[in-house]
Backbone of each chain as ProteinMPNN parsed JSONL, in Angstrom:
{"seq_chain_A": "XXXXXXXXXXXXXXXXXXXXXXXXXXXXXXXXXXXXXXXXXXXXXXXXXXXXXXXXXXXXXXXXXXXXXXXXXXXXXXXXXXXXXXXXXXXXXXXXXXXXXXXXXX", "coords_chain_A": {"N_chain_A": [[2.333, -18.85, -78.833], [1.724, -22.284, -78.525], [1.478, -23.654, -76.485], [-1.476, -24.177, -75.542], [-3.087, -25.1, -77.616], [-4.33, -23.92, -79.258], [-3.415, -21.015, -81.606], [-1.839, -17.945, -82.347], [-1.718, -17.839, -85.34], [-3.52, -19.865, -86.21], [-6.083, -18.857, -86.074], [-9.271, -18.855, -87.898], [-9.109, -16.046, -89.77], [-10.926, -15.475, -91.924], [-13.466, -16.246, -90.828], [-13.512, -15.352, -88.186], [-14.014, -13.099, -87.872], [-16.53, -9.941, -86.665], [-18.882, -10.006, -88.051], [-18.844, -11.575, -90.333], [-19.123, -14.123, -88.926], [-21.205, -14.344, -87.782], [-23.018, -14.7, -89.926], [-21.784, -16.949, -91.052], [-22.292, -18.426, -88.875], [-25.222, -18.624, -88.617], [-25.728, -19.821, -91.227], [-24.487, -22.354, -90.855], [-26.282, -23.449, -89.378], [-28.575, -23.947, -91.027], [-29.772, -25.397, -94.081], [-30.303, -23.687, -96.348], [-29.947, -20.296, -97.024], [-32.069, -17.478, -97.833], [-30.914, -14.608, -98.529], [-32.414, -11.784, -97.929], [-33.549, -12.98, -95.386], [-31.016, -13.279, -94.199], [-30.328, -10.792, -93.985], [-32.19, -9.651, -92.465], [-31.402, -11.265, -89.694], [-29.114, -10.792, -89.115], [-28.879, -8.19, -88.862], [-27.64, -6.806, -90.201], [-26.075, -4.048, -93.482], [-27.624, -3.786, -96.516], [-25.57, -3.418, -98.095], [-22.845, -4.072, -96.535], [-23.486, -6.992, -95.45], [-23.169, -7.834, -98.211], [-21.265, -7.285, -98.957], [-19.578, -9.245, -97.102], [-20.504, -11.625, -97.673], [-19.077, -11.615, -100.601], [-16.729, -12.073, -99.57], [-17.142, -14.277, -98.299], [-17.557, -16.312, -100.474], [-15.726, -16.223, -102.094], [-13.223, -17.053, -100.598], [-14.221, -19.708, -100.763], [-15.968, -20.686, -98.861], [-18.749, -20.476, -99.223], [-21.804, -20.516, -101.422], [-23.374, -18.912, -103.794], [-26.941, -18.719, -105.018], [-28.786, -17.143, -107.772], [-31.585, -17.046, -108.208], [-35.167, -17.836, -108.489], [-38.631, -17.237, -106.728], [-41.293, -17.786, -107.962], [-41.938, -14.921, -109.18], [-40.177, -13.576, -108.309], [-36.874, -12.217, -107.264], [-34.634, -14.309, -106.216], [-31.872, -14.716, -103.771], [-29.902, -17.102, -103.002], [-28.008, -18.755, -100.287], [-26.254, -20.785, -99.169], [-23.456, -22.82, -96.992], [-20.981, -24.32, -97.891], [-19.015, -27.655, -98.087], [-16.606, -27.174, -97.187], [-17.206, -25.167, -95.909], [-18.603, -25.684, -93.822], [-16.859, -27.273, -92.352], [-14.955, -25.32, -92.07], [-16.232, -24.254, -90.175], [-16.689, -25.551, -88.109], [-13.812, -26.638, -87.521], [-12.938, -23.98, -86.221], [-14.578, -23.76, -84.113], [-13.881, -25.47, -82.708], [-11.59, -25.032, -81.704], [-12.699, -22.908, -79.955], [-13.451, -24.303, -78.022], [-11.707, -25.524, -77.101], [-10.123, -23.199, -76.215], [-11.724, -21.994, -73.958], [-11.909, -24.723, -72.3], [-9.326, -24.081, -71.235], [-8.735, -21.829, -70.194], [-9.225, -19.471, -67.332], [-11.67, -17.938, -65.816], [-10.63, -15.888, -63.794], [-8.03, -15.131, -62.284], [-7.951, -13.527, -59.414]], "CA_chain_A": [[1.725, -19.625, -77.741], [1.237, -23.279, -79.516], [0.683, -24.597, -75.783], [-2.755, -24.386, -75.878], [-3.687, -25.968, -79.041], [-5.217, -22.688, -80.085], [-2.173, -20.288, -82.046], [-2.812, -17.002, -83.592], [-2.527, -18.189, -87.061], [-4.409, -20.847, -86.36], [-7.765, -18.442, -86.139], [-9.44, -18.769, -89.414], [-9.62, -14.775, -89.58], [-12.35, -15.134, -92.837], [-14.728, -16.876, -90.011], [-13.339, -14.993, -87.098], [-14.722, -11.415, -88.202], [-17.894, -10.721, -86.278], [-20.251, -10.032, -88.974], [-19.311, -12.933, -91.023], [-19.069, -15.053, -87.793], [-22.656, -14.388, -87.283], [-23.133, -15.187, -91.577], [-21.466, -18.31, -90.76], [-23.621, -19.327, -87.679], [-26.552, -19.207, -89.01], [-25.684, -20.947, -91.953], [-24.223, -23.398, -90.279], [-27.507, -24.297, -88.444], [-29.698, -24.487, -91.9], [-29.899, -25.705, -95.546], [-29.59, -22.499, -97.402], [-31.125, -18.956, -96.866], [-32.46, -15.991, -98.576], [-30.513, -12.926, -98.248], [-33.291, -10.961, -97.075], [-33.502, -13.629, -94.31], [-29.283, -13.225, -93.323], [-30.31, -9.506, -93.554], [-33.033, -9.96, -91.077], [-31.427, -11.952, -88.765], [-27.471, -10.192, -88.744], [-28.839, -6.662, -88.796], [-26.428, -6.051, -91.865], [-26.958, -3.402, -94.507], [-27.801, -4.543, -97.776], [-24.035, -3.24, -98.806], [-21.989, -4.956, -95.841], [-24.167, -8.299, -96.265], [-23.282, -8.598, -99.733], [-19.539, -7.611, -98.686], [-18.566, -10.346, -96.888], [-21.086, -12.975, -98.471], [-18.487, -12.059, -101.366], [-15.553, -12.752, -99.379], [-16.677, -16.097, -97.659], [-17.831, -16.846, -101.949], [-14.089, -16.479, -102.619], [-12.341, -18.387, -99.81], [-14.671, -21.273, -101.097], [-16.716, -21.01, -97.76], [-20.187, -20.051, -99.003], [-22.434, -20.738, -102.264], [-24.248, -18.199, -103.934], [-27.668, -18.634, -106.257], [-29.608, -16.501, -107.884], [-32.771, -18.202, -108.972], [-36.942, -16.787, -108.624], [-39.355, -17.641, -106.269], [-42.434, -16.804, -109.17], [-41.463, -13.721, -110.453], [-39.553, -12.384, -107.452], [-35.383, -13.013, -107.309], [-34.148, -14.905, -104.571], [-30.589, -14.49, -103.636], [-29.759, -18.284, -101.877], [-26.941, -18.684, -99.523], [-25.139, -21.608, -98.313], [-21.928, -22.969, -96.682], [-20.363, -25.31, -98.909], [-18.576, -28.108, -97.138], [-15.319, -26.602, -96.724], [-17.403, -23.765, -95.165], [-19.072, -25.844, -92.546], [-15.548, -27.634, -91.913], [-14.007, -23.931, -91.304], [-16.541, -23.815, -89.133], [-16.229, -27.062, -87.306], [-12.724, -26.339, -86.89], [-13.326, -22.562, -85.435], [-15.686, -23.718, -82.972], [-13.49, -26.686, -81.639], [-10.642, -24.024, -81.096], [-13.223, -22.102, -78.518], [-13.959, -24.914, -77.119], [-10.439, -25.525, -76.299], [-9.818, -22.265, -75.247], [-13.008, -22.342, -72.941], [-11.179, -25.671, -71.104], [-7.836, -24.241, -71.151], [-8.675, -20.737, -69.59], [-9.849, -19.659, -66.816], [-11.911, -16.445, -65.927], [-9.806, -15.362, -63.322], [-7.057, -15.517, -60.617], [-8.038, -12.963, -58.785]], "C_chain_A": [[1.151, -20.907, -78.319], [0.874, -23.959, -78.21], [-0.739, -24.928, -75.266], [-3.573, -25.118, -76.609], [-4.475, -25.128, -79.876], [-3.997, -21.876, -80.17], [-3.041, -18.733, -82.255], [-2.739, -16.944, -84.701], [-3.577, -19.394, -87.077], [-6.146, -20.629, -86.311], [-7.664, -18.236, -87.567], [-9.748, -17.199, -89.505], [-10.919, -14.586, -90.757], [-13.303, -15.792, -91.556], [-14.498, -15.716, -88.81], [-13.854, -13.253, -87.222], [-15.981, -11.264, -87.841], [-18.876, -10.789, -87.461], [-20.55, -11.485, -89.538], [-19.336, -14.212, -89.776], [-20.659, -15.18, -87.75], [-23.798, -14.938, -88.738], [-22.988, -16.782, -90.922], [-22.251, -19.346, -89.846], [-24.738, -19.789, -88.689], [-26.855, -20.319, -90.577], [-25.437, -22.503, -91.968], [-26.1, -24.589, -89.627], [-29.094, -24.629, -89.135], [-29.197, -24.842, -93.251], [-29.417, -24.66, -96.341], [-30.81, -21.794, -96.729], [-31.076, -18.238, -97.68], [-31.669, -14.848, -97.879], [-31.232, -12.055, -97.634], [-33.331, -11.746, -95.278], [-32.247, -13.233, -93.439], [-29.702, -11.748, -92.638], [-30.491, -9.558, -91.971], [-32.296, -10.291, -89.661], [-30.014, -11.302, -88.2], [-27.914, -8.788, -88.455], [-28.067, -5.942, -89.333], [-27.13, -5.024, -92.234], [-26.596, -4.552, -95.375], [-25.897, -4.835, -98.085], [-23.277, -4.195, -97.538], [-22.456, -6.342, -96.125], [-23.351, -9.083, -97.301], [-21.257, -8.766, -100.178], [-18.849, -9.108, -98.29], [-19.371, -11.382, -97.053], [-19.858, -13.435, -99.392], [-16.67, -12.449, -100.95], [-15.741, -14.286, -98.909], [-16.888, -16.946, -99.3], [-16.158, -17.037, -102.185], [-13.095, -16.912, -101.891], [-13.472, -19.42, -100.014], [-15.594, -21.795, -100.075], [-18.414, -20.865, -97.945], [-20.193, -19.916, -101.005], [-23.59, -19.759, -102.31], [-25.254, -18.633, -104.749], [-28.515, -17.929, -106.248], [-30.612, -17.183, -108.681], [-34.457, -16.885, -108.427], [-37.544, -17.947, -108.063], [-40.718, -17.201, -106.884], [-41.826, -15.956, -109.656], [-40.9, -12.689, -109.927], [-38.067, -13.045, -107.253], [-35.186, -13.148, -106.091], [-32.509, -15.021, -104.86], [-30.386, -16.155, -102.853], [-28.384, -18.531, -101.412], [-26.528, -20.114, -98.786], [-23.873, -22.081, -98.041], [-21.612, -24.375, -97.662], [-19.733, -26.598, -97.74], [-17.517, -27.794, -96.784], [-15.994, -25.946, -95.551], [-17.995, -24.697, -93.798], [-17.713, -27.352, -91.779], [-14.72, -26.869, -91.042], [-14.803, -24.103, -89.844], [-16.473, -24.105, -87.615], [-14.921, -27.053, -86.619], [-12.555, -24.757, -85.912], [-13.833, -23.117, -84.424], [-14.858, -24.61, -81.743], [-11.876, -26.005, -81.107], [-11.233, -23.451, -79.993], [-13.717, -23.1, -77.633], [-12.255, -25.664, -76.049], [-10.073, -24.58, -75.576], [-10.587, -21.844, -74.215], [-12.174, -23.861, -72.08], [-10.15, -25.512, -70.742], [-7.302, -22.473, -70.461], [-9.915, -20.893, -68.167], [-10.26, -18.273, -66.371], [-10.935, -15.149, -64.838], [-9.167, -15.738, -62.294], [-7.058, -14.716, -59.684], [-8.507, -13.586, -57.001]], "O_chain_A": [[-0.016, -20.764, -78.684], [0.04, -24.855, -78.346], [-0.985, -25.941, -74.612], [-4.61, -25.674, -76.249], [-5.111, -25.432, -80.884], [-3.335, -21.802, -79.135], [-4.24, -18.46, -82.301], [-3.464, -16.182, -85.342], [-4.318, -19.67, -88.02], [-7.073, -21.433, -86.409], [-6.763, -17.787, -88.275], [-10.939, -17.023, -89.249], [-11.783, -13.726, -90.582], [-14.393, -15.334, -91.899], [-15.545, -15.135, -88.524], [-13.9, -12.482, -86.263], [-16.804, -12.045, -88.319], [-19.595, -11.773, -87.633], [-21.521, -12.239, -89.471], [-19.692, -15.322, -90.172], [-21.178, -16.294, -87.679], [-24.94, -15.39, -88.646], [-23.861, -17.518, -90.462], [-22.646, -20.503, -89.99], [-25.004, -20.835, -89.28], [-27.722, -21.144, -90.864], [-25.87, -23.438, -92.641], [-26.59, -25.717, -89.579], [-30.125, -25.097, -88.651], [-28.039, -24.493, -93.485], [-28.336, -24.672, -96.93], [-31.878, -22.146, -96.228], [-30.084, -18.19, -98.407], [-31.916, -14.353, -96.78], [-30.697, -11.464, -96.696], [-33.168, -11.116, -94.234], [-32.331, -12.924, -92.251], [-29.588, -11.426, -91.456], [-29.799, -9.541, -90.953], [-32.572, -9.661, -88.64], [-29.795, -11.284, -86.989], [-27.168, -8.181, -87.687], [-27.78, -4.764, -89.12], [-28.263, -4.752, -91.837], [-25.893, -5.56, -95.296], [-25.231, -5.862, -98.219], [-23.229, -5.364, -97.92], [-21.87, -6.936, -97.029], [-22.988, -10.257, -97.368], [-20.491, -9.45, -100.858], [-18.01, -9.807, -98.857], [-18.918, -12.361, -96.46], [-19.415, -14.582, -99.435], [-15.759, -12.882, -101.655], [-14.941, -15.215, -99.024], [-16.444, -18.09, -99.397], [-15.621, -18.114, -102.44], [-12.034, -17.183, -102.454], [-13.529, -20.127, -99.008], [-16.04, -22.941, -100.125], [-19.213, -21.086, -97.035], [-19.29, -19.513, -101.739], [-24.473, -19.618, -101.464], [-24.67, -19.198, -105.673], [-29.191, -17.735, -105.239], [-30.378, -17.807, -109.717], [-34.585, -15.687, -108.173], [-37.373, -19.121, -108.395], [-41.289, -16.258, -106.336], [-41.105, -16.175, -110.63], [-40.843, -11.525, -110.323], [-37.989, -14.263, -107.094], [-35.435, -12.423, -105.128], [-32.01, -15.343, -105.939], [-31.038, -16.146, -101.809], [-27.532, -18.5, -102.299], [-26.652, -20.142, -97.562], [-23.03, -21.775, -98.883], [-22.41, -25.287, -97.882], [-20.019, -26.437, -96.554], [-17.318, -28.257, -95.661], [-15.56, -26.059, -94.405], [-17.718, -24.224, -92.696], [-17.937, -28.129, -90.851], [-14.099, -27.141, -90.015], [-14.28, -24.102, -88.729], [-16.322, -23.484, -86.563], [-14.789, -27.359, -85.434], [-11.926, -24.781, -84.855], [-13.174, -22.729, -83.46], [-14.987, -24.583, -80.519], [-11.189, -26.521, -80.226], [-10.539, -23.374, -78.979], [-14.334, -22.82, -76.605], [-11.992, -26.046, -74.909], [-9.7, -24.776, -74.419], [-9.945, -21.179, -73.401], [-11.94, -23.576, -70.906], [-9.627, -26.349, -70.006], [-6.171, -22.017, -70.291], [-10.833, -21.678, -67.929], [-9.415, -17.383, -66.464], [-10.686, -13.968, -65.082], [-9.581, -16.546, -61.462], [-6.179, -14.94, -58.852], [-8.636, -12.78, -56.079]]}, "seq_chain_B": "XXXXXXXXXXXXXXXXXXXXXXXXXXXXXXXXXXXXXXXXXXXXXXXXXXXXXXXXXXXXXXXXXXXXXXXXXXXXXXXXXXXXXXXXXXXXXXXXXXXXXXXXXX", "coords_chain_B": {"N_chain_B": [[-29.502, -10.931, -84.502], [-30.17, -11.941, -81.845], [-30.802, -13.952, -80.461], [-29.369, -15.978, -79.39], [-28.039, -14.95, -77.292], [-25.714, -14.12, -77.844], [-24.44, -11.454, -80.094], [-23.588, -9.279, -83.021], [-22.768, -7.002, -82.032], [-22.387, -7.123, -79.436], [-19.546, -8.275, -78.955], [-16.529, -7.678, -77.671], [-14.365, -5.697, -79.126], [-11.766, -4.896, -78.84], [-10.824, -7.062, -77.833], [-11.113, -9.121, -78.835], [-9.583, -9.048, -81.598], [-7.272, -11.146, -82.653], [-4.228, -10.861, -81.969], [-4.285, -9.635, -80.135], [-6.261, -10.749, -78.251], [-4.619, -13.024, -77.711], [-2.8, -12.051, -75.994], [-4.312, -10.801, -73.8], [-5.523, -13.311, -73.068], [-3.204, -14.599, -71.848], [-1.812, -12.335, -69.789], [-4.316, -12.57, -68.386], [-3.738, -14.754, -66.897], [-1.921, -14.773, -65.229], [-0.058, -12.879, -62.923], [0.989, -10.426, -63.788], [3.67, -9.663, -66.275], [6.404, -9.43, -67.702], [7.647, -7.577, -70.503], [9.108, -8.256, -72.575], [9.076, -11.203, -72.141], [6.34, -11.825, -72.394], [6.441, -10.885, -75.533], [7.856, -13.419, -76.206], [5.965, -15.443, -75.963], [3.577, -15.152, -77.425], [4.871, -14.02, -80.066], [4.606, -12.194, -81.424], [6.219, -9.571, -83.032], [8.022, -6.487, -81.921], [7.641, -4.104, -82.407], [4.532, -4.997, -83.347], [3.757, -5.953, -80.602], [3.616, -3.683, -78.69], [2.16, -1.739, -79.909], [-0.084, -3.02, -79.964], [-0.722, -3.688, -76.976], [-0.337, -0.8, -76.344], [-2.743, -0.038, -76.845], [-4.866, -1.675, -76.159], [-3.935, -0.728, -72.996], [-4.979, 2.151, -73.416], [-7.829, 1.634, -73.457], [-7.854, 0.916, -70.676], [-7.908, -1.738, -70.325], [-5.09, -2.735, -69.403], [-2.526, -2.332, -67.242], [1.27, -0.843, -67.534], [3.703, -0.874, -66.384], [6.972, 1.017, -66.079], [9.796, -0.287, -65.002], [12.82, -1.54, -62.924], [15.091, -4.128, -62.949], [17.473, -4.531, -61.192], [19.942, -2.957, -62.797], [18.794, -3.506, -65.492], [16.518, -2.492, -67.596], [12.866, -2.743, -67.305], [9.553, -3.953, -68.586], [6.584, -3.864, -67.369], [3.663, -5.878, -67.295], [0.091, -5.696, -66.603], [-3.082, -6.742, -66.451], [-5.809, -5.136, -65.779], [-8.266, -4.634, -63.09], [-10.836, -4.352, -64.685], [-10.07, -5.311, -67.125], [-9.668, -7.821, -66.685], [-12.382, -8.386, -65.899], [-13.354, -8.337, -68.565], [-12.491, -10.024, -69.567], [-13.654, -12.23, -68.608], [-16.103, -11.595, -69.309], [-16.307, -11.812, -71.992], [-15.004, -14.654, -72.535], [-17.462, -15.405, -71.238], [-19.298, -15.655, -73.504], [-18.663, -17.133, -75.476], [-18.874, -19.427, -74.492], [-21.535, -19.744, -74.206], [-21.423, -19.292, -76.915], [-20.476, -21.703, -78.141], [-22.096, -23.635, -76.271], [-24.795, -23.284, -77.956], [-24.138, -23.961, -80.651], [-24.022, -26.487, -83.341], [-21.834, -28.456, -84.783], [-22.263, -29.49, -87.49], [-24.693, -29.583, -89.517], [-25.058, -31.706, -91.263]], "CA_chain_B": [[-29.453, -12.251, -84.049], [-30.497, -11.508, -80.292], [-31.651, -14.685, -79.886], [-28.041, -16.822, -79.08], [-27.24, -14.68, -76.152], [-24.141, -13.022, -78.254], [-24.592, -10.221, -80.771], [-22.444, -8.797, -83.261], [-22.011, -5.484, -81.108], [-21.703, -7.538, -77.829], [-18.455, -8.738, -79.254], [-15.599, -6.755, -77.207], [-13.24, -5.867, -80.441], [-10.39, -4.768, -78.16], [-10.198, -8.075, -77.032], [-11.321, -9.564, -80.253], [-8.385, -9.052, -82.488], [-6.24, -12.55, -82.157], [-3.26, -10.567, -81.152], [-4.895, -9.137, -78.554], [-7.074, -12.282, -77.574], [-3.59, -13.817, -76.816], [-1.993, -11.04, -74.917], [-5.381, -10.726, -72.937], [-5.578, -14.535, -71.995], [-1.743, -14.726, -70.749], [-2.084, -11.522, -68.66], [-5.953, -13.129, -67.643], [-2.954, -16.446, -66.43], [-0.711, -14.383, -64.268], [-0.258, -11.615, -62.045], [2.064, -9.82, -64.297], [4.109, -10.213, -67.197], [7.26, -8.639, -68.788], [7.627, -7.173, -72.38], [10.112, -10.019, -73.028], [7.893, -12.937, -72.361], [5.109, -11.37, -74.048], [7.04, -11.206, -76.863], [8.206, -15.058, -76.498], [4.869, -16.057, -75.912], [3.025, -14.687, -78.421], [5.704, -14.39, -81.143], [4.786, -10.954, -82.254], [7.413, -8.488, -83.138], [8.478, -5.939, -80.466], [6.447, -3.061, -82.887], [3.284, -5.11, -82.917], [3.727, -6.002, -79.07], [3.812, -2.582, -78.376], [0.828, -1.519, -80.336], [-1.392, -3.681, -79.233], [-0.741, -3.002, -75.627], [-1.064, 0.167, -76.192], [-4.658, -0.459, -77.705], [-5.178, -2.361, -74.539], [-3.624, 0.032, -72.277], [-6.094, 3.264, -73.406], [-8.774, 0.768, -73.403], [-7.784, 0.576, -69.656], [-7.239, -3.175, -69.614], [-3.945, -3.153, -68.784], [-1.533, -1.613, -66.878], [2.176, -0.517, -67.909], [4.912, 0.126, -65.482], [8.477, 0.894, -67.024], [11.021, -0.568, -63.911], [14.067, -1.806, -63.577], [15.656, -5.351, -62.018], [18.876, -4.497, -60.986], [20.32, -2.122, -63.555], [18.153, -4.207, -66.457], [15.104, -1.896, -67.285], [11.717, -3.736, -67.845], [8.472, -2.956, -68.906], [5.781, -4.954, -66.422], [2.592, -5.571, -67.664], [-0.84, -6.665, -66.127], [-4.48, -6.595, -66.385], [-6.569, -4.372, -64.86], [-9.732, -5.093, -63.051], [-11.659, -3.906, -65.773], [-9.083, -6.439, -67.943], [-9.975, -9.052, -66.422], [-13.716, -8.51, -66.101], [-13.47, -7.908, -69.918], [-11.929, -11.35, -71.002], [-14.283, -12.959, -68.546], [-17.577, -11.412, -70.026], [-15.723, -12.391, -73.396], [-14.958, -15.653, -72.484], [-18.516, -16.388, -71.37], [-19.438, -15.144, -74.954], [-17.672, -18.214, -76.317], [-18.828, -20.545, -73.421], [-22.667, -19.438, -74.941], [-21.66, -20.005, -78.696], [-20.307, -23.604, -77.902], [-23.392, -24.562, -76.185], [-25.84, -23.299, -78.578], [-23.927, -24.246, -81.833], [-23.549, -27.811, -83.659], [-20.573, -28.555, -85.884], [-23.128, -29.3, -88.719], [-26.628, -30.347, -89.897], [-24.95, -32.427, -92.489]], "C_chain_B": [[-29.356, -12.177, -82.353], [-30.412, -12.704, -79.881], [-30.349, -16.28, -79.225], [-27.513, -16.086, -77.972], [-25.66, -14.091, -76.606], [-24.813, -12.67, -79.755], [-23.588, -9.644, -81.444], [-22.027, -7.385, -82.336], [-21.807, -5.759, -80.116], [-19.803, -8.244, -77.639], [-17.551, -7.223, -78.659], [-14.154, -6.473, -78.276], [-12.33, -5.645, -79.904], [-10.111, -6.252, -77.535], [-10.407, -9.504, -78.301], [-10.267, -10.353, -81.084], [-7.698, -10.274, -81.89], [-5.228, -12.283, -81.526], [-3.434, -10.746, -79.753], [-5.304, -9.672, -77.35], [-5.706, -12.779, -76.759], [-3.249, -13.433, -75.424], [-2.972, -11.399, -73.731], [-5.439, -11.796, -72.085], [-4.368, -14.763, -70.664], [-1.648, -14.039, -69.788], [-3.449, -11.941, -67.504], [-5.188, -14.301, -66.141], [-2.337, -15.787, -65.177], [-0.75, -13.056, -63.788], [-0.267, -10.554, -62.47], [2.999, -10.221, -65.158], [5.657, -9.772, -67.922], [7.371, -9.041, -70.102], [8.074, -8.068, -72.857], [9.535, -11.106, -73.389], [6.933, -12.799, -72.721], [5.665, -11.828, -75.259], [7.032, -12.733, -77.383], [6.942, -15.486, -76.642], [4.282, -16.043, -76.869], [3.91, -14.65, -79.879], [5.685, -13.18, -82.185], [6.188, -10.214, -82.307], [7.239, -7.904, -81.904], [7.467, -4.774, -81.407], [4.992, -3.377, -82.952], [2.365, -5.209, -81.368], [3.489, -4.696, -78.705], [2.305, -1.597, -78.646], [-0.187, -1.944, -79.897], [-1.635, -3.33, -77.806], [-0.644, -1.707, -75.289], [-2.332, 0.912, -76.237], [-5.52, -0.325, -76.108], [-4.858, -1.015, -73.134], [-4.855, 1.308, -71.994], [-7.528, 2.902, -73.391], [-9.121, 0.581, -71.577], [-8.068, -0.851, -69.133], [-6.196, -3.249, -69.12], [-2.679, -1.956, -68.654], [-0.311, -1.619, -67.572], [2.997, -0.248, -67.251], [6.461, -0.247, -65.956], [9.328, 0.708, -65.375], [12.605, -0.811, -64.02], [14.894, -3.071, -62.326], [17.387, -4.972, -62.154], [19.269, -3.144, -61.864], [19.52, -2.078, -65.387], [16.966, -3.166, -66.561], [13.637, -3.046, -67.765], [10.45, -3.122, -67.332], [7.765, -4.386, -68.242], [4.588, -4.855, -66.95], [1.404, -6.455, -66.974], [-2.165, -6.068, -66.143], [-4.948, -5.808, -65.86], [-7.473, -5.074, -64.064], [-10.648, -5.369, -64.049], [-11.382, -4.751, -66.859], [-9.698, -7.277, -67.841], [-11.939, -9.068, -66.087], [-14.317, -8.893, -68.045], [-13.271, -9.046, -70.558], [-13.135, -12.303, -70.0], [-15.6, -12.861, -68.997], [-17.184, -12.05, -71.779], [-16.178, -13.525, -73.581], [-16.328, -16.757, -72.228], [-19.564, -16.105, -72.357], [-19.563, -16.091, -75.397], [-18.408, -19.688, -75.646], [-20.438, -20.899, -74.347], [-22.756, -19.987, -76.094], [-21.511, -21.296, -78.308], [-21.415, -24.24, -77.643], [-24.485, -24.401, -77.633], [-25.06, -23.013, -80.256], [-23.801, -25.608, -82.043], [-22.678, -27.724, -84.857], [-21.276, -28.315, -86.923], [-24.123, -29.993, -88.243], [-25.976, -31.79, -91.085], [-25.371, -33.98, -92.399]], "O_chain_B": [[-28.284, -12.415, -81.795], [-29.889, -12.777, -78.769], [-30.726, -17.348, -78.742], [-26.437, -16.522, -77.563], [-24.741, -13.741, -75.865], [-25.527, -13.434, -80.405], [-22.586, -9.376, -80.781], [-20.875, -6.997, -82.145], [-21.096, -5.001, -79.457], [-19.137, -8.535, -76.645], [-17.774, -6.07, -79.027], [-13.081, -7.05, -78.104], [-11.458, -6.321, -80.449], [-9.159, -6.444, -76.777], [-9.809, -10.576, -78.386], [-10.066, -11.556, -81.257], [-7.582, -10.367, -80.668], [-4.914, -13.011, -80.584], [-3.07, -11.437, -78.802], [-5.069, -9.452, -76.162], [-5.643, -12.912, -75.537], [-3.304, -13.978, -74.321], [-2.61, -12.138, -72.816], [-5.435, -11.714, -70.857], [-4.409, -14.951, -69.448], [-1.415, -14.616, -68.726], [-3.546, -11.717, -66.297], [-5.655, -14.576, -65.037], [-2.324, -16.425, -64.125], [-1.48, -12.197, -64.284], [-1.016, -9.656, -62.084], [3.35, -11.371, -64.894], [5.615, -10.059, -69.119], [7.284, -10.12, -70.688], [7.435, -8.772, -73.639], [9.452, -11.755, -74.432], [6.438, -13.642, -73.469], [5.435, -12.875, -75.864], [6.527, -13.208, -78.4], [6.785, -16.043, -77.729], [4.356, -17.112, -77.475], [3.476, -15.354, -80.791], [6.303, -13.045, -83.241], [7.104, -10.445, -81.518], [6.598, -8.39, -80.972], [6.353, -4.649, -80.899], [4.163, -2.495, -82.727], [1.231, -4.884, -81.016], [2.558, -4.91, -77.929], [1.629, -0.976, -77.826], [-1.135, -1.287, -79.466], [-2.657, -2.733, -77.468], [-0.814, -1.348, -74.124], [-2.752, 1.996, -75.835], [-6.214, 0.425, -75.421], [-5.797, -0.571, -72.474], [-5.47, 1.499, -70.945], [-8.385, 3.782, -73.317], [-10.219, 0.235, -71.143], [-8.362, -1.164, -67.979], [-6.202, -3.979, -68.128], [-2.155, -1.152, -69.426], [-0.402, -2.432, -68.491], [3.299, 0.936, -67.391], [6.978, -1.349, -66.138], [9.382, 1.71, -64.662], [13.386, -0.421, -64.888], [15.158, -2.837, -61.146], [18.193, -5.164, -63.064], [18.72, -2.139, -61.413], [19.581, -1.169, -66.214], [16.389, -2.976, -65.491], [13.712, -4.003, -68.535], [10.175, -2.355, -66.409], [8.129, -5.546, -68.43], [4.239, -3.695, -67.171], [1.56, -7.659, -66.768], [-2.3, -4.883, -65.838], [-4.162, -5.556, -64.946], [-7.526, -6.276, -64.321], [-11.171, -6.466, -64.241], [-12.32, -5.017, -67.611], [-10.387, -7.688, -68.774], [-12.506, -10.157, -66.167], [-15.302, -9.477, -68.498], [-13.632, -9.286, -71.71], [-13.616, -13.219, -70.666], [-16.281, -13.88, -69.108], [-17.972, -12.67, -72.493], [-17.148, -13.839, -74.271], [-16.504, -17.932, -72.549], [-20.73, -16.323, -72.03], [-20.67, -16.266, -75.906], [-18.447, -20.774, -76.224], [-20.603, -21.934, -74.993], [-23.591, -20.801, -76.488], [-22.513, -21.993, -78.146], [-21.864, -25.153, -78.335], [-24.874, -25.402, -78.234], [-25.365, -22.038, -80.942], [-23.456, -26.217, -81.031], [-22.876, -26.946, -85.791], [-21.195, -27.215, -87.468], [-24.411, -30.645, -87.239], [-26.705, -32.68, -91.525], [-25.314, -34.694, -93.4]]}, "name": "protein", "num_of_chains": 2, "seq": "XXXXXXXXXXXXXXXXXXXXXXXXXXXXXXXXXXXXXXXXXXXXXXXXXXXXXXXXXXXXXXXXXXXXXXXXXXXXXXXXXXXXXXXXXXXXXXXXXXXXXXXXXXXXXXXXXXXXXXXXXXXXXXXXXXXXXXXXXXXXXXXXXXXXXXXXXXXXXXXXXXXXXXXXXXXXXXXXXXXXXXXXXXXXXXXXXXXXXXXXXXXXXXXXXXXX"}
């Protein structure tokens, strides 16, 4: 279906997964976060979290550091610019498919 | 992440999956569909076509009726109610993220 302008290879499936979709948001909409913070805010476990942190780390979408806030380790998280590109492009796909559907013909 | 009006568990995964997403919109387009032009449309195989709408099917989005035009048999396919309620609670999922996302902070 390419008449749309939205395909189905054309979904980035590393962004399009909800968890990391919801990773991705919020990164998108700050500087960098604390891990405990993503926790917080996705309702991850520790173990999923740290799952697909390390997949968006290895499609090049997300920057990990481990550094210390005093004498406590901080995990820091942000999207790289690729990553807030993916995202840029993801978003402007639903916004096509949001003008190019319609809820129903009933 | 409550606070965006979509949720990773408010995400409808049967309708999710990109395949699926497609199938879902085109049937969302039209009354009714045959297996055929599914196929064309979408571009899946005839074993993933099949799968998926069967996903869909026990999901009770979408109907299935095996007919036959003339001597030709054909498999008819179309939304349910429940279908089409399903891609429009989806769809205003999507309508939600758009507003309350920005490309970047950069």
């Amino acid at each position: 279906m390419s008449r749309g302008g939205w395909t189905l290879e054309s979904f980035d499936r590393l962004i399009h997964e909800p968890a990391r979709l919801m990773i991705v948001t919020i990164l998108n909409a700050v500087e960098s976060a604390d891990f405990l913070y993503l926790q917080h805010e996705t309702g991850l476990t520790k173990g999923n979290l740290s799952a697909h942190l390390a997949k968006l780390e290895e499609g090049g979408y997300v920057e990990i550091e481990k550094t210390y806030k005093g004498k406590i380790p901080l995990t820091v998280c942000r999207l790289t610019d690729a990553g807030r590109d993916a995202f840029s492009r993801y978003r402007a796909q639903w916004e096509v498919f949001i003008k190019q559907t319609r809820t129903s013909r009933k």
